[in-house]
N, C-alpha and C positions, 0 to 999 in steps of 0.2 A: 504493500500500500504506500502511496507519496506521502513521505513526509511533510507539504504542504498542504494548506487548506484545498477544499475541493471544489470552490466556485472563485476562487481568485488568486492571484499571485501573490509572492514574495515582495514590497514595494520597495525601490532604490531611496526613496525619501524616508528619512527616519521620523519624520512628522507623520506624514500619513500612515506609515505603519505601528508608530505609537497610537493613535486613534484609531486604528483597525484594530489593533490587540486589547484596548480598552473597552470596547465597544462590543468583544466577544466576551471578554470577561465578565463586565455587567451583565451578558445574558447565561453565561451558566452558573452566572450564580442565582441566577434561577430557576434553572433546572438543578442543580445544588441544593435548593432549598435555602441559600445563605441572606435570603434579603429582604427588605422590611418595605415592599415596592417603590414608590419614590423616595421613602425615605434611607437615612444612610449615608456613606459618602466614598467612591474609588477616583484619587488623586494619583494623577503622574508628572513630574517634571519636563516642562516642554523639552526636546531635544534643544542645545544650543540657549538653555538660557538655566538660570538658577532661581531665579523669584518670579515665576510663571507655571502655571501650574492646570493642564485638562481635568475638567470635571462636565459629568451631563447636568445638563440645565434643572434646578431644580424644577419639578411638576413631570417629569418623562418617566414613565416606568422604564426599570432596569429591561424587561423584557423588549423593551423596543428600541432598546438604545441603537442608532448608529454613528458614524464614524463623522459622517458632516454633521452631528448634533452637537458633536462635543464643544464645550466654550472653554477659553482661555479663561483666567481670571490669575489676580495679583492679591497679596496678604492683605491688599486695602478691600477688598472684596469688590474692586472694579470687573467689570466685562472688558478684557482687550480684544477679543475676536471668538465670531460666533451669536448667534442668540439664544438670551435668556441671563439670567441671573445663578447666582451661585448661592446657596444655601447657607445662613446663619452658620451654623455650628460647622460647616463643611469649613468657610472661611478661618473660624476661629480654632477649629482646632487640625487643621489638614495642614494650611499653610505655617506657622507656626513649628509642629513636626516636623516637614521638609526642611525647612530653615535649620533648627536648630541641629537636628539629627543627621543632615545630610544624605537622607534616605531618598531614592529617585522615586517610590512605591509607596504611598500610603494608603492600608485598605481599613476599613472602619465598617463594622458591621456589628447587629444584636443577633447575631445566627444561633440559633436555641440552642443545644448542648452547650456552648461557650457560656454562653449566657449565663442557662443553667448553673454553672460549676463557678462562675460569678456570682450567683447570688447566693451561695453554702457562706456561712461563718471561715470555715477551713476551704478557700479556695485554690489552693495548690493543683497545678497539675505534678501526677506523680509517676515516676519512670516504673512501668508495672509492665511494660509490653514494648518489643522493641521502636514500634511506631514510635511511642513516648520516649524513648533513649533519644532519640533527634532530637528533641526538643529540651535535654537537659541545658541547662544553663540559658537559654534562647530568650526567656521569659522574664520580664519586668512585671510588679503587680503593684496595682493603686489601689490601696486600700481604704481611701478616701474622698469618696464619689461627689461632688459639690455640687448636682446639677446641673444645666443645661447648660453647654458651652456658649456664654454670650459675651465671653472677651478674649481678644488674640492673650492675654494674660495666662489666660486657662490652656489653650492649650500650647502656651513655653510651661504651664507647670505639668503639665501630660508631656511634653516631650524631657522634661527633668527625670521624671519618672523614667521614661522607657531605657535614659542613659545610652548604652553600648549593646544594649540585646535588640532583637529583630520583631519581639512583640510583647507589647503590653496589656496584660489583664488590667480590666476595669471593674473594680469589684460594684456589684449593681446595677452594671448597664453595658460590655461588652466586650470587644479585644478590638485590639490595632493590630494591625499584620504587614512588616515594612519588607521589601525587599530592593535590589540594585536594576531586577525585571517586574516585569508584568511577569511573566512566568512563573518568576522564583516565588513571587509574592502569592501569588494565588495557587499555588501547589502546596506552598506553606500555609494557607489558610483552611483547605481544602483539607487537607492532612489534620492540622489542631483539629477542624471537627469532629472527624471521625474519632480523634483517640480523645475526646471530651465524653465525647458518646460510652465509648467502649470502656471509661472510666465510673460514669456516673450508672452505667449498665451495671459494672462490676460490683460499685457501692451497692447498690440496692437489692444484691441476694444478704447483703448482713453478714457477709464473712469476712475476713481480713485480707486485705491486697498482696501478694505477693512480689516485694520491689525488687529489682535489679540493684543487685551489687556497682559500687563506682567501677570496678574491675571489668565489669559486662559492658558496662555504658561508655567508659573510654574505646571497649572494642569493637563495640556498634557505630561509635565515632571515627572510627580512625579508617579512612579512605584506605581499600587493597590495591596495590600498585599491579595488580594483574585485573582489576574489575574493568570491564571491555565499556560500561557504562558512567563514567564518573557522575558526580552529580548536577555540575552545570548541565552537561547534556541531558540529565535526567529533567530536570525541568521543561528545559528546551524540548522534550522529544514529547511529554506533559500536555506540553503548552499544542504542542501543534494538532495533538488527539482533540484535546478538548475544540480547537475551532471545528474538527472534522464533527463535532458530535452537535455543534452549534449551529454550523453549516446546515444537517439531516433534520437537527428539532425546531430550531427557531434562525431560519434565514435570513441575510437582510441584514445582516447588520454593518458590511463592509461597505454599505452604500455613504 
């Protein structure tokens, strides 16, 4: 099977192919289950600039996102190209994160199991299952929810938070999920869920978790210099499934 999408090409413009990749991703994460319809927030760093930043217009379902929807916008929460407006809390707490974190990927979502395991008192995720070994150390947690992000203030204290790790728990209301791709990021998001899932499954027979040794989890971590797959390409090869599945269920979005 082509490892490219299956009703379009690869684009030499790294503009348009950032808003192509954005644009697929808002829609499986609908067939994901990861999204709260228009609201929510997936920010990317325009190529070629550092304080500019694609988001869909607030009012468009993720399901219909496409690629000439996407708008620019700036930490002042201007429109620089595109129409439509950018979303309060999208503004205050997307741009803000970019900036301070230097992450090209900000994904923001209340996707249920996360959620879930968010609003426990003891909201750790725990290395129980090799899935959850990736994600040792990976994770920042706020344990102090303030409500509704309505100052760029809020989120430099969410991106204080999140420090040097790739994602931040929100106790009470969701996760951040940053990565250097669209790929990387949404594989990483796609993956917490599941081991949120497979966590809060586990709690609720009322037995006790069985963790991995640091001994295990360093060697879950530690890349084999004979694996034919490393993991940038894992993503990358991720990423290109997921347009083919996006392509067959919900079309239309490269437009």
């Amino acid at each position: 099977m082509s490892a490219t999408p299956l009703n379009h090409a690869v684009s030499d413009d790294p503009i348009h192919q950032t808003k192509v990749d954005l644009a697929a991703c808002l829609r499986m994460a609908v067939l994901d289950d990861l999204h709260e319809g228009i609201d929510n927030h997936f920010t990317v760093v325009v190529p070629g600039h550092t304080d500019q930043y694609f988001v869909l217009p607030f009012g468009l379902h993720w399901s219909e996102a496409r690629a000439s929807d996407l708008i620019i916008f700036n930490e002042a929460g201007e429109t620089i190209a595109g129409d439509g407006i950018v979303e309060m809390t999208a503004q205050c707490i997307h741009a803000p994160l970019h900036r301070v974190s230097g992450k090209n990927v900000v994904l923001h979502t209340h996707q249920n199991w996360a959620l879930a395991l968010n609003m426990l008192e003891d909201n750790r995720l725990l290395s129980a299952s090799q899935t959850a070994a990736f994600f040792h150390n990976e994770i920042a947690y706020d344990d102090d929810y303030q409500g509704l992000a309505c100052s760029v203030e809020e989120g430099e204290r969410l991106a204080a938070c999140l420090g040097d790790k790739s994602i931040l728990f929100m106790k009470n209301h969701g996760v951040v999920v940053t990565g250097d791709s669209i790929a990387q990021a949404y594989r990483r998001m796609y993956k917490l869920e599941r081991v949120c899932r497979a966590q809060i499954l586990a709690m609720s027979t009322g037995q006790p978790l069985a963790l991995l040794s640091q001994e295990v989890i360093d060697r879950v971590n530690t890349p084999s210099p004979t694996d034919r797959h490393p993991r940038a390409s894992r993503a990358h090869l991720y990423f290109e499934a997921v347009k083919r599945i996006v392509d067959r269920e919900l079309p239309g979005y490269a437009d």
